[in-house]
C-alpha positions as CSV (number, residue, x, y, z in Angstrom):
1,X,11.5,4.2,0.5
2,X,13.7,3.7,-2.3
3,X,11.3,2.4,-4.7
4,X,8.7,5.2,-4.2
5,X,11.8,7.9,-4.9
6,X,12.7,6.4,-8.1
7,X,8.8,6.3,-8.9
8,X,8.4,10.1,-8.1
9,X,11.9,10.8,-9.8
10,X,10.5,9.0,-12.8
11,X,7.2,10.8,-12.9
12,X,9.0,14.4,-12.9
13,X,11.3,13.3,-15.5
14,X,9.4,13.9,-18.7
15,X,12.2,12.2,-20.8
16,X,12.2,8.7,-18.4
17,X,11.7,5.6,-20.3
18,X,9.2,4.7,-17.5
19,X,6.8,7.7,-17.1
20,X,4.3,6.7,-19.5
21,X,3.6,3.1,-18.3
22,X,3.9,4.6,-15.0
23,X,1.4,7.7,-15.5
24,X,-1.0,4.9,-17.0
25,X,-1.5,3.1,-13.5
26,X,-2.0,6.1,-11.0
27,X,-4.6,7.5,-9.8
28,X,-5.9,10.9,-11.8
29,X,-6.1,12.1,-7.8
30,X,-2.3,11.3,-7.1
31,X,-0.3,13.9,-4.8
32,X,3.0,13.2,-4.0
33,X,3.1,15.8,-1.5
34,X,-1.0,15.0,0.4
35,X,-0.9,12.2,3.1
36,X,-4.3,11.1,3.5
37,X,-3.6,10.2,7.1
38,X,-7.6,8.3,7.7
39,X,-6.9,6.7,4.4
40,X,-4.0,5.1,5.4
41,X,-5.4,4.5,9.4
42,X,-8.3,2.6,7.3
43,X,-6.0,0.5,5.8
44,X,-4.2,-0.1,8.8
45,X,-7.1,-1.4,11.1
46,X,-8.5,-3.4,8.0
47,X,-4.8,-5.5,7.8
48,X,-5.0,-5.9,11.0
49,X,-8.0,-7.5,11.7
50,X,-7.3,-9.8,8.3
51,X,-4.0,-10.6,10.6
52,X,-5.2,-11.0,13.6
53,X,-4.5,-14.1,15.2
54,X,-7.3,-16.5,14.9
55,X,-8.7,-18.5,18.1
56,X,-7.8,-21.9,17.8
57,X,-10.9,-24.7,19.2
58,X,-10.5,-26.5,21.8
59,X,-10.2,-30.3,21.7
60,X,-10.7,-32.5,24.5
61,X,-7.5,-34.9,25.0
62,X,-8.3,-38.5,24.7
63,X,-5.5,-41.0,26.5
């Protein structure tokens, strides 16, 4: 994911123009190298009920 390298190239790079800004919005918890795998299968099942196709009602056909 090319923007999540430059973010993690950016945060080890003490002298980056962005580091600052960028340290400002993380979280104090960040780890670049912990995948919170039931974190992330949360997030999942929660997107997919928000997506989930929605039953249409039926309508009776008038001629």
């Amino acid at each position: 994911m090319p923007g999540y390298a430059e973010y993690l190239t950016a945060l080890a790079d003490p002298n980056s123009p962005d580091r600052d800004e960028l340290l400002r919005h993380r979280s104090e918890h960040f780890d670049p190298g912990r995948v919170d795998l039931v974190a992330i299968a949360l997030a999942v099942d929660e997107l997919s009920r928000k997506w989930a196709p929605k039953s249409r009602r039926k309508t009776s056909a008038k001629h």
